[in-house]
PDB file of N, CA, C and O in Angstrom, chain B, residues numbered from 101:
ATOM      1  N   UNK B 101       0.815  -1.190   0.000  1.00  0.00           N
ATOM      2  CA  UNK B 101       0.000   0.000   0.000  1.00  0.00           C
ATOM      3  C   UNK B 101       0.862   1.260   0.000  1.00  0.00           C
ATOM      4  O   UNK B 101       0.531   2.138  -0.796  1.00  0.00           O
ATOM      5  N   UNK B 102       1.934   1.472   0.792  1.00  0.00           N
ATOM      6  CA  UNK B 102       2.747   2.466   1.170  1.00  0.00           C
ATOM      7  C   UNK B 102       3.530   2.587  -0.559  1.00  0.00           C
ATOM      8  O   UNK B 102       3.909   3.727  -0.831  1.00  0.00           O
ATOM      9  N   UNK B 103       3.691   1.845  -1.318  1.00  0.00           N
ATOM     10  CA  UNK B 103       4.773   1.639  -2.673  1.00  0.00           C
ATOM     11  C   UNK B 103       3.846   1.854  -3.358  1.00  0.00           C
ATOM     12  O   UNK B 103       4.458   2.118  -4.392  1.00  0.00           O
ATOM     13  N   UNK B 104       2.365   1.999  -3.725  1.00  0.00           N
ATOM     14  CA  UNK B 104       0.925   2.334  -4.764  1.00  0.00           C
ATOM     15  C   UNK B 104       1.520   3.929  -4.108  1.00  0.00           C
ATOM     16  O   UNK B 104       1.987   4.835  -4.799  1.00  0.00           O
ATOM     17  N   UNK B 105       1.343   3.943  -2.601  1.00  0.00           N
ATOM     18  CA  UNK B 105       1.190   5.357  -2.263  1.00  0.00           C
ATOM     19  C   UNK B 105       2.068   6.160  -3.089  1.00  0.00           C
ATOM     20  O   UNK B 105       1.608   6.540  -4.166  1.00  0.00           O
ATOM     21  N   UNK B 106       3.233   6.480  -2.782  1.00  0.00           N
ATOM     22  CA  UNK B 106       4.336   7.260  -3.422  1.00  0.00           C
ATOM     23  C   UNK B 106       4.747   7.114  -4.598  1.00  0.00           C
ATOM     24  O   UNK B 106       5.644   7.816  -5.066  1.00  0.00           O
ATOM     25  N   UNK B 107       3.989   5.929  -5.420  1.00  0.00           N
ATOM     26  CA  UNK B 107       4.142   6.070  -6.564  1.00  0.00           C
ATOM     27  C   UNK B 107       3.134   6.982  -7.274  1.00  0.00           C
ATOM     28  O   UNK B 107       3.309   7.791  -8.186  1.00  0.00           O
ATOM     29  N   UNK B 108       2.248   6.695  -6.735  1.00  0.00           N
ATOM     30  CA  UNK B 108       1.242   7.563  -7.260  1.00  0.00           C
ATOM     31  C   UNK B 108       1.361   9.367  -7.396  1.00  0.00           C
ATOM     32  O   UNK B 108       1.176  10.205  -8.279  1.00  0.00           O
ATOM     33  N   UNK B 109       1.736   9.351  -6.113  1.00  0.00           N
ATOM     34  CA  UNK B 109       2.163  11.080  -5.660  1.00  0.00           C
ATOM     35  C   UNK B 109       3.258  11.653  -6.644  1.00  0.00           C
ATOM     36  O   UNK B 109       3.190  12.736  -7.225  1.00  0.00           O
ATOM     37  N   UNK B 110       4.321  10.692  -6.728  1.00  0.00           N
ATOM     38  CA  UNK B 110       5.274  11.228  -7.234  1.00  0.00           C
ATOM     39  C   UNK B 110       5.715  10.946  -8.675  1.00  0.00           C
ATOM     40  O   UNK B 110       6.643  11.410  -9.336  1.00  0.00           O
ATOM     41  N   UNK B 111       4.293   9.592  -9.104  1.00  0.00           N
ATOM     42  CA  UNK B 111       4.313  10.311 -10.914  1.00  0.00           C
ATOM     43  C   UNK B 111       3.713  11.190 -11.435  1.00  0.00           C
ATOM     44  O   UNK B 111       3.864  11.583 -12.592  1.00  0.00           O
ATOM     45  N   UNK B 112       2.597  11.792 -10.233  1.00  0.00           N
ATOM     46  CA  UNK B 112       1.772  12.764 -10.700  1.00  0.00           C
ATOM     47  C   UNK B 112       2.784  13.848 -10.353  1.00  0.00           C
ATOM     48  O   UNK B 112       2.068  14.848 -10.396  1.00  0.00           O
ATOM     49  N   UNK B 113       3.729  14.174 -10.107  1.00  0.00           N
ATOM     50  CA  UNK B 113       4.727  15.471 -10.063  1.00  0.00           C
ATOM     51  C   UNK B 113       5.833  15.411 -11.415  1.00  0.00           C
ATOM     52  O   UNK B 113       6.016  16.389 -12.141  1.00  0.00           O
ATOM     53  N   UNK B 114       6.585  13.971 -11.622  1.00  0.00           N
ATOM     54  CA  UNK B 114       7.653  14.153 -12.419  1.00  0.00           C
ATOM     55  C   UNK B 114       6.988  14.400 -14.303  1.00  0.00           C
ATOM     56  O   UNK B 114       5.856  14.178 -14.733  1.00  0.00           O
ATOM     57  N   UNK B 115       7.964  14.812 -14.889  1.00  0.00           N
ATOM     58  CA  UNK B 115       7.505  14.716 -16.321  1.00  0.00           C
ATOM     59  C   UNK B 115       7.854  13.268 -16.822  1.00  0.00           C
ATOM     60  O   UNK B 115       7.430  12.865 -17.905  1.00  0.00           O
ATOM     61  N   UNK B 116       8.559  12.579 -16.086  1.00  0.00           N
ATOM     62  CA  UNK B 116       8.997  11.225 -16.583  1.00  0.00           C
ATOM     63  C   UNK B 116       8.618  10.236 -15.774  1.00  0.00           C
ATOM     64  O   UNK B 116       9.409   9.673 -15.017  1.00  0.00           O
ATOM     65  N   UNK B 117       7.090   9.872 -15.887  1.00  0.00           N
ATOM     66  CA  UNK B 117       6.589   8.918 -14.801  1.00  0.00           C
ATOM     67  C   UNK B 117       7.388   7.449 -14.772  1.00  0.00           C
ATOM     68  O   UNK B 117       7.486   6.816 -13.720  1.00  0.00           O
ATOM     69  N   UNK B 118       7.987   6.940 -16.122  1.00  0.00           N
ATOM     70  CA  UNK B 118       8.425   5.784 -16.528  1.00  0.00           C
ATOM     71  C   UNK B 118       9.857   5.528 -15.395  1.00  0.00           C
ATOM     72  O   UNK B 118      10.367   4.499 -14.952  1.00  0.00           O
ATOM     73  N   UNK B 119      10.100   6.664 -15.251  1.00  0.00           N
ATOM     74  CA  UNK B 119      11.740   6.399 -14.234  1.00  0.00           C
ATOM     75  C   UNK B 119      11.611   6.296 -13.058  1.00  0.00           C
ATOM     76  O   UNK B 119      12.610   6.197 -12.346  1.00  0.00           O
ATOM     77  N   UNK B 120      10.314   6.290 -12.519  1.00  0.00           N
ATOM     78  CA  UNK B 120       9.632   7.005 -11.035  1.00  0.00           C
ATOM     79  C   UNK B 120      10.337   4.809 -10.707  1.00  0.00           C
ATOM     80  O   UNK B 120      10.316   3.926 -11.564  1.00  0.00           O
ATOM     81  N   UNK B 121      10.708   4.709  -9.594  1.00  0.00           N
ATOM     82  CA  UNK B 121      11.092   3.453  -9.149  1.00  0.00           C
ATOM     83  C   UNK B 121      11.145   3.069  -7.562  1.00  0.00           C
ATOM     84  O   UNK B 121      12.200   3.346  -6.993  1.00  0.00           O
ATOM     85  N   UNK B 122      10.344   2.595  -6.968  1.00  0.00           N
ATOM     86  CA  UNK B 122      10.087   2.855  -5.707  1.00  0.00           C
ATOM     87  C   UNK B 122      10.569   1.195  -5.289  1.00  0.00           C
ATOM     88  O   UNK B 122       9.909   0.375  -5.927  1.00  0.00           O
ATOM     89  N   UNK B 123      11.523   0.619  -4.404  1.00  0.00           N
ATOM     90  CA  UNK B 123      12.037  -0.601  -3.892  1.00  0.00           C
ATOM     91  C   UNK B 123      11.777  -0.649  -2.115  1.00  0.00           C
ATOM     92  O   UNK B 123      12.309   0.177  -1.373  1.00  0.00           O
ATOM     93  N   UNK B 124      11.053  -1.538  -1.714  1.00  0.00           N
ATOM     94  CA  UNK B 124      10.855  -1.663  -0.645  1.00  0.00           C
ATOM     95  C   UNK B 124      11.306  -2.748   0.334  1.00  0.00           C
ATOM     96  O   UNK B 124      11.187  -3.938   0.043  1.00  0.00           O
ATOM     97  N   UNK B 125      11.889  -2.285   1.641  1.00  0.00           N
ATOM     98  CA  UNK B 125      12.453  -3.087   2.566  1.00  0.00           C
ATOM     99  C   UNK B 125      11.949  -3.098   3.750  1.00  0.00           C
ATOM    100  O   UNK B 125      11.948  -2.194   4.586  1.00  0.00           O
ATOM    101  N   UNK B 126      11.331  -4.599   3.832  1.00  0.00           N
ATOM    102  CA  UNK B 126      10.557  -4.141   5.079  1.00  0.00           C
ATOM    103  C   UNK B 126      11.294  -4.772   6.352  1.00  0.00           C
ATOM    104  O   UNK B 126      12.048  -5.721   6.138  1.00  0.00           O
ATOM    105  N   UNK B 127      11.163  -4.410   7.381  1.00  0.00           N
ATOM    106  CA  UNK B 127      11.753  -4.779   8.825  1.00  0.00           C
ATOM    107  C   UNK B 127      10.523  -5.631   9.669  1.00  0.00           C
ATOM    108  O   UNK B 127       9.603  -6.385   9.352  1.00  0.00           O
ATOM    109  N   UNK B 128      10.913  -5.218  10.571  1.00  0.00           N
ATOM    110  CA  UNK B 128      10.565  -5.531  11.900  1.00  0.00           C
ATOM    111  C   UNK B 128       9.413  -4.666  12.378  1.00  0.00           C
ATOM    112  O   UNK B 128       8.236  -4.922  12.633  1.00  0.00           O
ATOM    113  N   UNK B 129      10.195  -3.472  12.420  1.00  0.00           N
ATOM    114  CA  UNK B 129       9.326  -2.363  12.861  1.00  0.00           C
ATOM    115  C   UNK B 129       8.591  -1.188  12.041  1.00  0.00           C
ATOM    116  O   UNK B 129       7.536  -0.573  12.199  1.00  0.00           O
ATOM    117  N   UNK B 130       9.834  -1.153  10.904  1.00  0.00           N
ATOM    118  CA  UNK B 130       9.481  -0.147   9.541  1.00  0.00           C
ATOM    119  C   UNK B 130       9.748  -0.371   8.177  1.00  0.00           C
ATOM    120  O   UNK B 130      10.442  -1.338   7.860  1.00  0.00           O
ATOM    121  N   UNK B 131       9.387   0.232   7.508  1.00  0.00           N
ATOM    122  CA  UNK B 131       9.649  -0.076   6.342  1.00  0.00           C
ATOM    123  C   UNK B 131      10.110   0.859   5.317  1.00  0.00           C
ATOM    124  O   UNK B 131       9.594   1.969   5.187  1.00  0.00           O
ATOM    125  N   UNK B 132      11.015   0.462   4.626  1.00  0.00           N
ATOM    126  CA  UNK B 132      11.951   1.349   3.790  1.00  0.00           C
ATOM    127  C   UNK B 132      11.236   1.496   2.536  1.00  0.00           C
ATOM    128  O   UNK B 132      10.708   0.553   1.946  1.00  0.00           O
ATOM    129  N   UNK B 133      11.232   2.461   2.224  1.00  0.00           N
ATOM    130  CA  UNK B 133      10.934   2.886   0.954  1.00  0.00           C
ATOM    131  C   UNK B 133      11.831   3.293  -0.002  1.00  0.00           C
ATOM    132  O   UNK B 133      11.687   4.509   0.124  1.00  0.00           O
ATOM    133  N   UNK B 134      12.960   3.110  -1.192  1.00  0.00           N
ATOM    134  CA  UNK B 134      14.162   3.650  -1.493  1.00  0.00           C
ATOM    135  C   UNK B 134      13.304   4.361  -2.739  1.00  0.00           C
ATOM    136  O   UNK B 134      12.414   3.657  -3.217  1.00  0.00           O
ATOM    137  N   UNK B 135      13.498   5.738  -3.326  1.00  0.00           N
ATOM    138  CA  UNK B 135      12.932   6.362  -4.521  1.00  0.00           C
ATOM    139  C   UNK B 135      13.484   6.764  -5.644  1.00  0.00           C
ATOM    140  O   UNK B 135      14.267   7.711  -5.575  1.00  0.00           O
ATOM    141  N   UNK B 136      13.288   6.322  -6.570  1.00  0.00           N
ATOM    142  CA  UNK B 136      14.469   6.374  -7.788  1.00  0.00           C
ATOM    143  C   UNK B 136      13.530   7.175  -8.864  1.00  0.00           C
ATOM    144  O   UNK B 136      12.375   6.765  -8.976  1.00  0.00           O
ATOM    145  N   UNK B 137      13.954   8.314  -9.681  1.00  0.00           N
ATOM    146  CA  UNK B 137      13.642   8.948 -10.684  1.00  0.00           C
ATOM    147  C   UNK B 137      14.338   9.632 -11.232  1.00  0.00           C
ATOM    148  O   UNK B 137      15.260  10.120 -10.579  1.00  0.00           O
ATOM    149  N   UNK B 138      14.207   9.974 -12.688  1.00  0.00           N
ATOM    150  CA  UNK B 138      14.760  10.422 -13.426  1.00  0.00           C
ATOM    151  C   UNK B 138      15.924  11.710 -13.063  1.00  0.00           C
ATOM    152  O   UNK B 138      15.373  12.511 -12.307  1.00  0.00           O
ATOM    153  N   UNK B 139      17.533  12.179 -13.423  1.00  0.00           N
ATOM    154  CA  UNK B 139      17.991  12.665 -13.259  1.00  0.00           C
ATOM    155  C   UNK B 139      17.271  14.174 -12.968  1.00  0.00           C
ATOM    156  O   UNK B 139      17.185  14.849 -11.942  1.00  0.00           O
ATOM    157  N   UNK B 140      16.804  14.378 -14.331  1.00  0.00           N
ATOM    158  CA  UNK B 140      16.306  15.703 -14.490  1.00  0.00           C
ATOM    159  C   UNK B 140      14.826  16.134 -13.547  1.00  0.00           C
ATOM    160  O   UNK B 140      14.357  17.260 -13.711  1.00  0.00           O
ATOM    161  N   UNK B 141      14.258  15.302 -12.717  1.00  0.00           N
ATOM    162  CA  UNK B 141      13.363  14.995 -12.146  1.00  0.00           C
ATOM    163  C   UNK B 141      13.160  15.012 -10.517  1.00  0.00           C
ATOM    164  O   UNK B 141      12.097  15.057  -9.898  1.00  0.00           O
ATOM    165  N   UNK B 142      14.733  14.953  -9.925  1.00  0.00           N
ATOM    166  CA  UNK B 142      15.069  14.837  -8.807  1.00  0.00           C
ATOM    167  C   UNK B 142      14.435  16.343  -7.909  1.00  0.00           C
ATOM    168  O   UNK B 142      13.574  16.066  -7.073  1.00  0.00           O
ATOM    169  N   UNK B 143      14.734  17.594  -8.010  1.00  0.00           N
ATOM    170  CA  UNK B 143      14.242  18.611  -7.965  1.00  0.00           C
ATOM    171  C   UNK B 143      12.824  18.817  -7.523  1.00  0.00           C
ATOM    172  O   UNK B 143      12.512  19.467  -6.526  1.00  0.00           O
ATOM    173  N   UNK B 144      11.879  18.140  -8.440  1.00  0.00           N
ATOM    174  CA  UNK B 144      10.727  18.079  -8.619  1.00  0.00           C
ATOM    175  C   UNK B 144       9.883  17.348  -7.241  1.00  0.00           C
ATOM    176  O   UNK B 144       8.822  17.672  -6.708  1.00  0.00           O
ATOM    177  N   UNK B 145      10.664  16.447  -6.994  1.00  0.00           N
ATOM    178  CA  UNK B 145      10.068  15.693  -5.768  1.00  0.00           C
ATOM    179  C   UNK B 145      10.981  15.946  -4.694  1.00  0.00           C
ATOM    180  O   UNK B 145      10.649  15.384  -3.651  1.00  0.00           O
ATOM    181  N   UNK B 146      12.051  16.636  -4.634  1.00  0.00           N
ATOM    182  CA  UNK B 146      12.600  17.853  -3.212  1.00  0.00           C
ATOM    183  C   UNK B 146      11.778  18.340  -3.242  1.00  0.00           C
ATOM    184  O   UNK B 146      10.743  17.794  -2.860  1.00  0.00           O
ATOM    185  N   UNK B 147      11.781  19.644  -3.716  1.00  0.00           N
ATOM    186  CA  UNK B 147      11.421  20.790  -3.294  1.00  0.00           C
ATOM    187  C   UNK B 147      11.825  22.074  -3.110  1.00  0.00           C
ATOM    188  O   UNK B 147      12.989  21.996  -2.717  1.00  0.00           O
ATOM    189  N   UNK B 148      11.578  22.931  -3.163  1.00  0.00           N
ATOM    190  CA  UNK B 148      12.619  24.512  -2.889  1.00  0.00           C
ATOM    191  C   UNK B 148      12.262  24.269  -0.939  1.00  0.00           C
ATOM    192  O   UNK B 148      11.177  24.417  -0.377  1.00  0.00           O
ATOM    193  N   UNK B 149      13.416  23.923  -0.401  1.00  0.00           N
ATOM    194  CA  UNK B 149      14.416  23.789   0.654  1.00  0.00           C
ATOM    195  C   UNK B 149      12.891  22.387   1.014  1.00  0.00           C
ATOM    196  O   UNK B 149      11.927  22.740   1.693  1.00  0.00           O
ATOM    197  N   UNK B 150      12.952  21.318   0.591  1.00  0.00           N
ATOM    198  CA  UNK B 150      12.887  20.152   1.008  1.00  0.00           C
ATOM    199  C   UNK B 150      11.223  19.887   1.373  1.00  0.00           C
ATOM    200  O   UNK B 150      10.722  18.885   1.882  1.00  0.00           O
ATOM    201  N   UNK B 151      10.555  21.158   0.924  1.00  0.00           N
ATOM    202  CA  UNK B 151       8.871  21.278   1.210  1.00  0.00           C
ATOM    203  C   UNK B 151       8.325  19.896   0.364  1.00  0.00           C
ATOM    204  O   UNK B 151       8.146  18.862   1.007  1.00  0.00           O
ATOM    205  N   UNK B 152       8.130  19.920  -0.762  1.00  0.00           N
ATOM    206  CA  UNK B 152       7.914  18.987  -1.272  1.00  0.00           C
ATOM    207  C   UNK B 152       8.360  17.049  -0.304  1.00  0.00           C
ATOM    208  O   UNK B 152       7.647  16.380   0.444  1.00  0.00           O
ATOM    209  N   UNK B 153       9.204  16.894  -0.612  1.00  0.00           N
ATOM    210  CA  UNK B 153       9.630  15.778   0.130  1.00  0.00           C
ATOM    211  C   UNK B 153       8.864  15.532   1.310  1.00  0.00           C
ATOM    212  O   UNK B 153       8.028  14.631   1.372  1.00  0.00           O
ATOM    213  N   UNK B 154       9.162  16.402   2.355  1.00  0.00           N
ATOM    214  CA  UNK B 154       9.038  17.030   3.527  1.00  0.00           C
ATOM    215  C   UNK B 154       7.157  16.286   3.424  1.00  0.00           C
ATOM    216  O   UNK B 154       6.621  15.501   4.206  1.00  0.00           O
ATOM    217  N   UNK B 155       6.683  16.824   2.372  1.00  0.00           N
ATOM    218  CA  UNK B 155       4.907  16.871   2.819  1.00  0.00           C
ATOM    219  C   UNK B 155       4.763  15.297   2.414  1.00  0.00           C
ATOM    220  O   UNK B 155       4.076  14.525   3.082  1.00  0.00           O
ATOM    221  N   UNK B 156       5.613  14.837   1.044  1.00  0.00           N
ATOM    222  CA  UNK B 156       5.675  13.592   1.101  1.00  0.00           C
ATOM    223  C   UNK B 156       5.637  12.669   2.097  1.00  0.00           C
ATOM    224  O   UNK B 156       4.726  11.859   2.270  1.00  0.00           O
ATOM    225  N   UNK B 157       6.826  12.810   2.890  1.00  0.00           N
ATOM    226  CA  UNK B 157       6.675  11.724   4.326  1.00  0.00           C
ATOM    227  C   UNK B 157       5.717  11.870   5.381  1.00  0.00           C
ATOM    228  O   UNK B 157       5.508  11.051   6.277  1.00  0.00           O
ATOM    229  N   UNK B 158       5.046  13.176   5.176  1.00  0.00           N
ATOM    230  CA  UNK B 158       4.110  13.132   5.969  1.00  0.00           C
ATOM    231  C   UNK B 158       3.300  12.504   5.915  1.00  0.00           C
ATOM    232  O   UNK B 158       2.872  11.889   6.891  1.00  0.00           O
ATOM    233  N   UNK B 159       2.769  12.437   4.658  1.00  0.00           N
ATOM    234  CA  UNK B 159       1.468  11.600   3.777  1.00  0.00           C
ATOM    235  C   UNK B 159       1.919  10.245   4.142  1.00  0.00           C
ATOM    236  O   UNK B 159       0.950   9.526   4.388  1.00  0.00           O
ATOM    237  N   UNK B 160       2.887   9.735   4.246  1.00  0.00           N
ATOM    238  CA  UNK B 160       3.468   8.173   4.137  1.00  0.00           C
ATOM    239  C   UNK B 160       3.264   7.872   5.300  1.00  0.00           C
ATOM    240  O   UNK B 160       2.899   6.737   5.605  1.00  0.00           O
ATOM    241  N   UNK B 161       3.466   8.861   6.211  1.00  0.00           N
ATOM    242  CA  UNK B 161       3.441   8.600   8.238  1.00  0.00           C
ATOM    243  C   UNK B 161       2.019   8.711   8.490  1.00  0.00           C
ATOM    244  O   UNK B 161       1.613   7.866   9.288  1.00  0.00           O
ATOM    245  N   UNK B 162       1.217   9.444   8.077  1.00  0.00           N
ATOM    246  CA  UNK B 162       0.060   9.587   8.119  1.00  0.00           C
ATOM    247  C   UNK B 162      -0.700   7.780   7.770  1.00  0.00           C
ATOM    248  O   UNK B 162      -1.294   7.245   8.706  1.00  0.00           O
ATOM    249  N   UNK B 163      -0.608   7.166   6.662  1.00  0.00           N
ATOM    250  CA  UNK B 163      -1.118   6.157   6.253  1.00  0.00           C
ATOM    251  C   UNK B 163      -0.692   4.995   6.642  1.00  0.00           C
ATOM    252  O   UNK B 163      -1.278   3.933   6.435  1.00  0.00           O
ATOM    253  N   UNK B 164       0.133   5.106   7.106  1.00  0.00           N
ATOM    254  CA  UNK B 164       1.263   4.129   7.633  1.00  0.00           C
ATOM    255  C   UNK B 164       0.382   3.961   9.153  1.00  0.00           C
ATOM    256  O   UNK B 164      -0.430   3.040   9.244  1.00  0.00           O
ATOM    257  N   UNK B 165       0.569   4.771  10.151  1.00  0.00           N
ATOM    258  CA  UNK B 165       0.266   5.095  11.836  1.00  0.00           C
ATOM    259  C   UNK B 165      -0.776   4.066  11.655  1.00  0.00           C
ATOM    260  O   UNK B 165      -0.386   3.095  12.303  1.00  0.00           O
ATOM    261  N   UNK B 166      -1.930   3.787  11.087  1.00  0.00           N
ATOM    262  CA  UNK B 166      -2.916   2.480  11.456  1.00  0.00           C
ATOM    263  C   UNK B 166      -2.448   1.317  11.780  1.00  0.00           C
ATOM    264  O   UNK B 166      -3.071   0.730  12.664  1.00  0.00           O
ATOM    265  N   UNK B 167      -1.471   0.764  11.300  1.00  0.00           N
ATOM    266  CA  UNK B 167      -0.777  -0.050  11.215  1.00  0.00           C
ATOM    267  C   UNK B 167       0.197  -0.421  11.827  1.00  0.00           C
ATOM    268  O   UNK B 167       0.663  -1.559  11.775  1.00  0.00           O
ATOM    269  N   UNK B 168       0.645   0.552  12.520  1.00  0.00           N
ATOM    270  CA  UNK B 168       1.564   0.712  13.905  1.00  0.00           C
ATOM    271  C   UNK B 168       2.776   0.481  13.390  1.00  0.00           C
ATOM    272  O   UNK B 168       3.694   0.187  14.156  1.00  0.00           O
ATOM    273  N   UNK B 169       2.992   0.578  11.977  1.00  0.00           N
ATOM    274  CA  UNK B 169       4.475   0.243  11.777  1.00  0.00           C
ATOM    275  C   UNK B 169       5.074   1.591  11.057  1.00  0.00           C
ATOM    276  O   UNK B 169       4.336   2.242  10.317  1.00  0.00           O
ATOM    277  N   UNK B 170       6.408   1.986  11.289  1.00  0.00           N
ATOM    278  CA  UNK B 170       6.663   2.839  10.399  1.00  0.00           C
ATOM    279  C   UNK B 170       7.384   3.190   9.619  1.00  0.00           C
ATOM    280  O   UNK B 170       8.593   3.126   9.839  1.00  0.00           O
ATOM    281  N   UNK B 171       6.638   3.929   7.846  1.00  0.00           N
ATOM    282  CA  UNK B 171       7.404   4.086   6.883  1.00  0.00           C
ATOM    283  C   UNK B 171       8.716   4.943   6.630  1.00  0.00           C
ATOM    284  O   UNK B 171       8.712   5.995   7.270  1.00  0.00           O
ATOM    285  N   UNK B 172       9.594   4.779   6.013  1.00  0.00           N
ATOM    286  CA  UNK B 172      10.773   5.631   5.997  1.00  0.00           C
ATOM    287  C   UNK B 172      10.796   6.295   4.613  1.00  0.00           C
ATOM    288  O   UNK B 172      10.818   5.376   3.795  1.00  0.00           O
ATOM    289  N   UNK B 173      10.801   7.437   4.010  1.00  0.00           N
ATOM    290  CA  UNK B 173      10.965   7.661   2.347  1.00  0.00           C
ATOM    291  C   UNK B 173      12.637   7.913   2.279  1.00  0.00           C
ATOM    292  O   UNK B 173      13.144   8.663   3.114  1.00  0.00           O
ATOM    293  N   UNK B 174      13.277   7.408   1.490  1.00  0.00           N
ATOM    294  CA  UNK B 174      14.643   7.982   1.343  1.00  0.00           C
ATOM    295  C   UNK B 174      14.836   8.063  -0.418  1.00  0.00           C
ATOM    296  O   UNK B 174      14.782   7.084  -1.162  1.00  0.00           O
ATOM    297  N   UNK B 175      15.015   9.148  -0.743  1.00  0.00           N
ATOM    298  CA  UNK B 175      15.326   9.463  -1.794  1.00  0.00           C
ATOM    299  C   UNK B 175      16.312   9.534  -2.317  1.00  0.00           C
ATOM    300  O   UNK B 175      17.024  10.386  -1.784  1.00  0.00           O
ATOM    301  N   UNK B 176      16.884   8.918  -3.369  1.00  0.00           N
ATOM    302  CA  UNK B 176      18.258   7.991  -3.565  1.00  0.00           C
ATOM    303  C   UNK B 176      18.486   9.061  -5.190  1.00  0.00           C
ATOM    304  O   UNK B 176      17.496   9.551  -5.732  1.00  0.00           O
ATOM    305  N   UNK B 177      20.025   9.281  -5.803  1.00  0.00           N
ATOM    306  CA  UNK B 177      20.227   9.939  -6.109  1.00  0.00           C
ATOM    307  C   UNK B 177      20.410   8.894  -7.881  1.00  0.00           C
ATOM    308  O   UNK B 177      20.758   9.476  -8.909  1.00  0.00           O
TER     309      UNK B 177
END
């Protein structure tokens, strides 16, 4: 559910939905999310000083908390 989530969010932002690549590791307690997209694209899902991103993990912590486990977004270069 959490890997539909952020994919969704963050092909509806890039111009290159095809590169959008989301790999998941789950634990014990949380679960990793690693985010892969296009070079020219990276920007787009920061943010001007990290807002973007930033509202991202919120959304992920938000959907996640039912479940008592929690998600991590790390955005990989």
């Amino acid at each position: 559910m959490e890997k539909d989530l952020v994919e969704y969010i963050v092909k509806s932002l890039v111009d290159d939905p095809a590169g959008v690549e989301v790999n998941v590791i789950e634990g014990e307690q949380s679960t990793i999310l690693e985010l892969r997209v296009a070079p020219g694209d990276i920007g787009k899902v920061i943010g001007k000083h990290g807002r973007i991103a930033k509202a991202i993990r919120t959304i992920l912590l938000a959907a996640t908390v039912k479940d008592g486990k929690r998600a991590v977004l790390e955005i990989l270069d």
